[in-house]
Backbone and ligand atoms as CSV (ligand in chain L), in Angstrom:
chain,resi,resn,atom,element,x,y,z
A,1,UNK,N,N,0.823,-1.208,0.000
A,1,UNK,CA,C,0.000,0.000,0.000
A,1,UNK,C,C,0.862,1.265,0.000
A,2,UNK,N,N,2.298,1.501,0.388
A,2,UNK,CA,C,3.210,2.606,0.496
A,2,UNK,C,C,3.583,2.460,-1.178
A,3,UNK,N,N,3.485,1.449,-1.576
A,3,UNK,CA,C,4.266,1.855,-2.577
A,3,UNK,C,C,3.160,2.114,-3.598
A,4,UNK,N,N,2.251,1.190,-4.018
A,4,UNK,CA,C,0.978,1.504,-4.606
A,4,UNK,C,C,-0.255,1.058,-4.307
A,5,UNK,N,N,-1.304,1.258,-4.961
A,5,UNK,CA,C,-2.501,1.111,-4.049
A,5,UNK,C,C,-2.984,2.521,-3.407
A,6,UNK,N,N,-2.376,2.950,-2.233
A,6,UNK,CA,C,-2.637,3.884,-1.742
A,6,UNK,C,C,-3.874,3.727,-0.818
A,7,UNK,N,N,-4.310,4.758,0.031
A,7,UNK,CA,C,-5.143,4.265,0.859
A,7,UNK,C,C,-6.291,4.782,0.686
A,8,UNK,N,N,-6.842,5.411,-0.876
A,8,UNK,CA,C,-8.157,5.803,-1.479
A,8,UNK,C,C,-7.906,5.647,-3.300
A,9,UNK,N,N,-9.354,4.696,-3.627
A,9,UNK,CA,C,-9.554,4.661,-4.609
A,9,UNK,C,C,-11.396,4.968,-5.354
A,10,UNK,N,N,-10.937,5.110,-6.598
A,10,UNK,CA,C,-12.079,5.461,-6.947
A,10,UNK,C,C,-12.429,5.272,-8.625
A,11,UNK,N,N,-13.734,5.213,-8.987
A,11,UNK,CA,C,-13.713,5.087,-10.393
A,11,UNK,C,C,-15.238,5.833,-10.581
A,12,UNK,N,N,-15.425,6.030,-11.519
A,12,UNK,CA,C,-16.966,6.906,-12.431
A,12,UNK,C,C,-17.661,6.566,-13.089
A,13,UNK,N,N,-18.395,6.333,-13.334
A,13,UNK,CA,C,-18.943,5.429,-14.514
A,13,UNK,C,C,-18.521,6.134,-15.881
A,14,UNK,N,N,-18.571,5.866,-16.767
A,14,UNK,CA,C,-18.274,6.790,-18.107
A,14,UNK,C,C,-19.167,7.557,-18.338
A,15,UNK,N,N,-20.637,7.662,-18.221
A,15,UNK,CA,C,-21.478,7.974,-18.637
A,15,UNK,C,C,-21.289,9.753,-18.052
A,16,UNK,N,N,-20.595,9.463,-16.837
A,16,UNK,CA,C,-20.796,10.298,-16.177
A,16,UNK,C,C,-19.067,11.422,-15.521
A,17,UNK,N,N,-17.935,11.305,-16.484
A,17,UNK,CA,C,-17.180,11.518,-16.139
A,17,UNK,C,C,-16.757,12.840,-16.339
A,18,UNK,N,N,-16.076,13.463,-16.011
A,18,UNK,CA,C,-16.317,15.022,-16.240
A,18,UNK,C,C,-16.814,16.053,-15.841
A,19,UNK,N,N,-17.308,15.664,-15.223
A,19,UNK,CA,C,-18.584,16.598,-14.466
A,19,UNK,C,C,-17.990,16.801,-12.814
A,20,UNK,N,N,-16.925,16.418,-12.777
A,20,UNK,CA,C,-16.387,16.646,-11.294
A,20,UNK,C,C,-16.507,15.844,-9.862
A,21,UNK,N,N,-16.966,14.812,-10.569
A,21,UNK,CA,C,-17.294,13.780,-9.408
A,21,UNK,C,C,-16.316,13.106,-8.705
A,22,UNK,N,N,-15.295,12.705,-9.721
A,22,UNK,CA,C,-14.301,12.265,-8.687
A,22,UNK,C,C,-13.360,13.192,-7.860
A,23,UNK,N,N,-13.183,14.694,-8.273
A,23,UNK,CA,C,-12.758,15.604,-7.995
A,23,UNK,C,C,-13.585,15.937,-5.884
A,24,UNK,N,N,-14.982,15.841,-6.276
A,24,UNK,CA,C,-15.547,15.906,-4.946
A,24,UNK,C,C,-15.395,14.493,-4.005
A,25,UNK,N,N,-15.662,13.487,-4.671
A,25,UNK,CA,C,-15.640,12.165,-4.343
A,25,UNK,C,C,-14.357,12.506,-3.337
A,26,UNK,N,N,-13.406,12.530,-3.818
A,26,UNK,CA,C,-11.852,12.572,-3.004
A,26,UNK,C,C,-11.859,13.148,-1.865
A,27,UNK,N,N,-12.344,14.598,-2.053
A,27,UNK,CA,C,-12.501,15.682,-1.264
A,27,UNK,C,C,-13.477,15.049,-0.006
A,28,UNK,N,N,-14.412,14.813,-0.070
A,28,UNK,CA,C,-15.284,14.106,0.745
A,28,UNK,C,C,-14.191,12.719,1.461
A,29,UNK,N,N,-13.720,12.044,0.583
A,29,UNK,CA,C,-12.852,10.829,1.606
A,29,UNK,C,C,-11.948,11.725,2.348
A,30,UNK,N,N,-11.200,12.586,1.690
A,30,UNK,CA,C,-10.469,13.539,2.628
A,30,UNK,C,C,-10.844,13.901,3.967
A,31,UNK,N,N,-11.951,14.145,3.909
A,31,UNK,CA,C,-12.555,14.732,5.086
A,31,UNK,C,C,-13.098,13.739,5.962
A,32,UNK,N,N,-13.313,12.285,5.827
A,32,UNK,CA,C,-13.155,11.215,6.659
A,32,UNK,C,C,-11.972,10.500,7.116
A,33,UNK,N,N,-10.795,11.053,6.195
A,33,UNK,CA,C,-9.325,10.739,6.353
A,33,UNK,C,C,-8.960,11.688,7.906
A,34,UNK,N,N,-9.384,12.507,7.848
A,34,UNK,CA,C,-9.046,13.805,8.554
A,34,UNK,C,C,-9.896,13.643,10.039
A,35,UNK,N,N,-10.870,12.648,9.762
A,35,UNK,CA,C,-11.572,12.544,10.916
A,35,UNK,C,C,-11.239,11.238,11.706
A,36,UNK,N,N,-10.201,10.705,10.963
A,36,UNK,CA,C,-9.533,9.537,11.981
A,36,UNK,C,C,-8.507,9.580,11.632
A,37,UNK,N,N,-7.790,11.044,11.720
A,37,UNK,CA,C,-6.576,11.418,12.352
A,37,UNK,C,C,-5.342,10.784,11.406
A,38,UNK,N,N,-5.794,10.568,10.251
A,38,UNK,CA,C,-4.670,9.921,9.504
A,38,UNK,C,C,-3.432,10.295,9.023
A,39,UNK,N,N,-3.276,11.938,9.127
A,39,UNK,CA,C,-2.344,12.666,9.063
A,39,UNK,C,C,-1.426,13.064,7.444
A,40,UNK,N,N,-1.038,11.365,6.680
A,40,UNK,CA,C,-0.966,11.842,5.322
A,40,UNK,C,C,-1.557,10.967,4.538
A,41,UNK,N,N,-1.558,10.838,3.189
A,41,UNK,CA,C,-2.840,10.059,2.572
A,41,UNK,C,C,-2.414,9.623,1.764
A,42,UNK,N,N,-2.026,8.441,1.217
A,42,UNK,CA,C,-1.225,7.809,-0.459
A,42,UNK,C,C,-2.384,7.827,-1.033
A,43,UNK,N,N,-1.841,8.502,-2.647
A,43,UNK,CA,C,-3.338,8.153,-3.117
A,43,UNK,C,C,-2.324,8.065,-5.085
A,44,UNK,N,N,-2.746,6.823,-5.585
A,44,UNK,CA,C,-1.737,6.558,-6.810
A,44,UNK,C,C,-2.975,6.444,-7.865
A,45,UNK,N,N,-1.964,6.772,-9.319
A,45,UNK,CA,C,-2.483,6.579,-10.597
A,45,UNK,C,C,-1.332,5.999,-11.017
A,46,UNK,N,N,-2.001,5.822,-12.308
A,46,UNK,CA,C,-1.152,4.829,-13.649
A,46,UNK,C,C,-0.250,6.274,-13.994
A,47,UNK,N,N,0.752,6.156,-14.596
A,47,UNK,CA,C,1.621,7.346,-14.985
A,47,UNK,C,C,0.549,8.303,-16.030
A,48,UNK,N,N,-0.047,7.656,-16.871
A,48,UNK,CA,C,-0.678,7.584,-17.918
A,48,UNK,C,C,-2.161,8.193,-17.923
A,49,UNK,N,N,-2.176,7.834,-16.442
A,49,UNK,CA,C,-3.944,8.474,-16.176
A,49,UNK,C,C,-4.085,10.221,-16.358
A,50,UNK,N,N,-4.257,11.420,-17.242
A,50,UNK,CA,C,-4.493,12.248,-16.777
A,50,UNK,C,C,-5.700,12.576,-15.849
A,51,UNK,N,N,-6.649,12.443,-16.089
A,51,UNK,CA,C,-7.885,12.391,-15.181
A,51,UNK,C,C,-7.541,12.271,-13.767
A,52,UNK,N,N,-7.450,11.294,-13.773
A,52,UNK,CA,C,-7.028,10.673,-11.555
A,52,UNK,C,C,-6.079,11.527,-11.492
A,53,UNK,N,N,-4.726,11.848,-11.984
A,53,UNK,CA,C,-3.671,12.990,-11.584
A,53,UNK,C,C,-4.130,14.021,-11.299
A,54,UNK,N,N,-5.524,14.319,-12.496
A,54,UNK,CA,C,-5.834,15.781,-12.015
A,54,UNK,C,C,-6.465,15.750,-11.108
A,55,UNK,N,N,-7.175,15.035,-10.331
A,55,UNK,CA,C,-8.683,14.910,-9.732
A,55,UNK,C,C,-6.883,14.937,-8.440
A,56,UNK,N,N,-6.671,14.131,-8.210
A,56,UNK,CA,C,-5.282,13.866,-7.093
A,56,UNK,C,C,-4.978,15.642,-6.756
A,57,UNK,N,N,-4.342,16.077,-7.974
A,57,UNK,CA,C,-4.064,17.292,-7.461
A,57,UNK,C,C,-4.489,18.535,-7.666
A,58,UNK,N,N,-6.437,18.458,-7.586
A,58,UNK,CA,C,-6.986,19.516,-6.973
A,58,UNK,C,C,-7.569,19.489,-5.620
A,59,UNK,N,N,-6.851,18.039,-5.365
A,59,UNK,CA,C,-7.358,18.228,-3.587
A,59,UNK,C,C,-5.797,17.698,-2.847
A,60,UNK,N,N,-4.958,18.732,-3.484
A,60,UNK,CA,C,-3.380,19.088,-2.923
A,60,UNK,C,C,-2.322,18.522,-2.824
A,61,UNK,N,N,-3.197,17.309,-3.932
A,61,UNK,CA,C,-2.019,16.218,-3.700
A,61,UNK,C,C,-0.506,16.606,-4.008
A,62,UNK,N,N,0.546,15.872,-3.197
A,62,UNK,CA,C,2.064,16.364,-3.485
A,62,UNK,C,C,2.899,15.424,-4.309
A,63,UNK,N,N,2.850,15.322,-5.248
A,63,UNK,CA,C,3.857,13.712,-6.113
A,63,UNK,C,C,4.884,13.795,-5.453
A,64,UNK,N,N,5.458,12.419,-5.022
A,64,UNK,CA,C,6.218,11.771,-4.799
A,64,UNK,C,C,7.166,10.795,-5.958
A,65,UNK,N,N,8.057,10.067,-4.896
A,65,UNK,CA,C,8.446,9.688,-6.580
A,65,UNK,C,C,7.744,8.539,-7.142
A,66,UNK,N,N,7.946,8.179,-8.627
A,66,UNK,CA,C,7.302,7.049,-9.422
A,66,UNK,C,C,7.585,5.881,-8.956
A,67,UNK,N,N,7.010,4.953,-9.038
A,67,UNK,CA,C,6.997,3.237,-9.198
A,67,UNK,C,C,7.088,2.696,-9.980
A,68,UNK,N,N,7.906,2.028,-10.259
A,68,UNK,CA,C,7.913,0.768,-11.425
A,68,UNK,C,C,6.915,-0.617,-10.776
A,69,UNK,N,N,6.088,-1.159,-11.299
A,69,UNK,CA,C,5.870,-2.315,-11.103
A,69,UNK,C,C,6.537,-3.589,-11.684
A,70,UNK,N,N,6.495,-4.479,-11.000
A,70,UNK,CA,C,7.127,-6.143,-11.768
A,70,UNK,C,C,7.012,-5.999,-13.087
A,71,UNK,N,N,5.522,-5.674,-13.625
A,71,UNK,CA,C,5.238,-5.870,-14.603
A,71,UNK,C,C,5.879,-4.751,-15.408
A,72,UNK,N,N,6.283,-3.650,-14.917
A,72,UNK,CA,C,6.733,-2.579,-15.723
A,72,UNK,C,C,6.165,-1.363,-15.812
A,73,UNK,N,N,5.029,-1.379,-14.826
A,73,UNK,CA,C,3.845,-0.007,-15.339
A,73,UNK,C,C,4.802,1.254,-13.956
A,74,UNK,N,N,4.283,2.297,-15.014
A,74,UNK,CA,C,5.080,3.473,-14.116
A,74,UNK,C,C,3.507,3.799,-13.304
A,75,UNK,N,N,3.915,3.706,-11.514
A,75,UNK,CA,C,2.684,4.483,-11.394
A,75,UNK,C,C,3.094,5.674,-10.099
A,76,UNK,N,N,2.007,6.793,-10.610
A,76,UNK,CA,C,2.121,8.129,-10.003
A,76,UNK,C,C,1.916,8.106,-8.612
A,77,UNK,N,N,2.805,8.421,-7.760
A,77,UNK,CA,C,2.338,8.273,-6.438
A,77,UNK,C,C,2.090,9.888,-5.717
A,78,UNK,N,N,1.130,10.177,-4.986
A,78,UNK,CA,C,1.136,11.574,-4.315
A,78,UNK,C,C,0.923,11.203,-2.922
A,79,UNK,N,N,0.892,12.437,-1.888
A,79,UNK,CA,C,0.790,12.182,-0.635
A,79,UNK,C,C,0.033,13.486,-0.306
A,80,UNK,N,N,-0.950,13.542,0.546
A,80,UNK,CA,C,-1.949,14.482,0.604
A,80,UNK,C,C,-1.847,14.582,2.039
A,81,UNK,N,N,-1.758,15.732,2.666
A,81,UNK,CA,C,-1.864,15.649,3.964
A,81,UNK,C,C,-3.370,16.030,5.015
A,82,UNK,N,N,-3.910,15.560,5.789
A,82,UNK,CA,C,-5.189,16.003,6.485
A,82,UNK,C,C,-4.969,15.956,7.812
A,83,UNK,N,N,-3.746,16.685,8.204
A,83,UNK,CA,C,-3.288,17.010,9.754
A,83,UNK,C,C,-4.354,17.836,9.913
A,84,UNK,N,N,-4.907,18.413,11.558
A,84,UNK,CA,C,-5.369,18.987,11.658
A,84,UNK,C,C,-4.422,20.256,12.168
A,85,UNK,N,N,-5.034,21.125,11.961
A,85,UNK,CA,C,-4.234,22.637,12.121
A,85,UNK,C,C,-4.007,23.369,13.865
L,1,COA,C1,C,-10.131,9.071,-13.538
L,1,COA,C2,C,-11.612,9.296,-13.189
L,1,COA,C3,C,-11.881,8.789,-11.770
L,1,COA,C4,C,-11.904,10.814,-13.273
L,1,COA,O1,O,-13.238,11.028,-12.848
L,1,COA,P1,P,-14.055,12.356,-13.230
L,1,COA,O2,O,-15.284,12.401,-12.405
L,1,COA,O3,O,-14.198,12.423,-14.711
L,1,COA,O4,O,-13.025,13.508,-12.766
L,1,COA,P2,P,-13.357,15.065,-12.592
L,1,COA,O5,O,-14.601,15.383,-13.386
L,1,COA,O6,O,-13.321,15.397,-11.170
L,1,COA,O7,O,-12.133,15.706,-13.378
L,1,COA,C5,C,-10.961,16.206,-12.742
L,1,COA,C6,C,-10.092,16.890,-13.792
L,1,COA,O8,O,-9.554,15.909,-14.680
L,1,COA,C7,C,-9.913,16.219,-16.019
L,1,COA,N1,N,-10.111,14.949,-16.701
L,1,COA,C8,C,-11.003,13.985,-16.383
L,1,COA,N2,N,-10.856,12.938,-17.214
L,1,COA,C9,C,-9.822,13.262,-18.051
L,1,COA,C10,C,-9.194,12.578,-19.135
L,1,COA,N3,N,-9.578,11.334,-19.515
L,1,COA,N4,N,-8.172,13.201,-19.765
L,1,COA,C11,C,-7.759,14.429,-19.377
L,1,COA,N5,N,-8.322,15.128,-18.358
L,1,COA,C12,C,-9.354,14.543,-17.720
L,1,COA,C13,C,-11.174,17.054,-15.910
L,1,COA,O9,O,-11.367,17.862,-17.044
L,1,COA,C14,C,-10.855,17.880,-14.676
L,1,COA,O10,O,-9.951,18.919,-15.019
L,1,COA,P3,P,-9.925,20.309,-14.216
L,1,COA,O11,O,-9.624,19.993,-12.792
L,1,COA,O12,O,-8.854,21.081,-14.890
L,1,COA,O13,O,-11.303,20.894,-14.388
L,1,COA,C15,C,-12.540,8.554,-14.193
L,1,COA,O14,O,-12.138,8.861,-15.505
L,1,COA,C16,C,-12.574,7.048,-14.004
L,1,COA,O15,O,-13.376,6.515,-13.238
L,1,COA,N6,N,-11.679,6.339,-14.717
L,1,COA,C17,C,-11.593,4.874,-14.633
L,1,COA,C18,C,-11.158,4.399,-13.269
L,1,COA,C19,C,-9.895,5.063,-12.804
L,1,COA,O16,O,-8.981,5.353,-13.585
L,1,COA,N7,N,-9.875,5.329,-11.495
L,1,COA,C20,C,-8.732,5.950,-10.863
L,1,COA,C21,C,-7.743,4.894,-10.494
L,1,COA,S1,S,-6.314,5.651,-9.766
């Protein structure tokens, strides 16, 4: 899970993508992340995904560095923090 995976995932239906859902979707787990004190948040894409990267970093995500998998896939890792202030 540190290296990929991460500890929030998510998907959209197609019908319906674009429209900002996973963008809030996140934002909303954020805010249950934050309510059990989790402090920072892995949250990964495929290198390749623009979508999930963007949706990742309009709710602050920070890239970290890449992953290679066994198989070879590069994937994007970020770390989001929900310390409380
Ligand atoms: C990736 C995914 C979750 C995005 O969901 P979504 O509801 O369309 O995302 P949003 O509407 O919140 O879009 C966030 C941003 O990404 C952009 N975006 C979304 N899909 C994109 C695509 N295929 N290519 C480029 N940009 C894209 C949006 O325009 C938006 O940009 P903005 O912040 O500049 O306005 C969705 O495409 C999906 O379910 N894909 C299949 C499953 C998957 O990849 N899950 C993530 C695994 S890590």
């Amino acid at each position: 899970m540190r290296t990929i995976g991460g500890h929030i995932g998510y998907g959209i239906r197609p019908s319906e993508r674009n429209k900002g859902y996973a963008s809030y979707l996140l934002k909303e787990a954020l805010i249950k992340c934050k309510e059990l004190h989790m402090g920072q948040v892995l949250v990964t894409c495929d290198e390749d995904n623009i979508g999930s990267a963007k949706v990742i970093l309009n709710n602050g995500g920070v890239e970290d560095d890449l992953f290679i998998t066994e198989e070879g896939q590069l994937k994007k890792r970020f770390w989001i923090s929900v310390k409380s202030s």
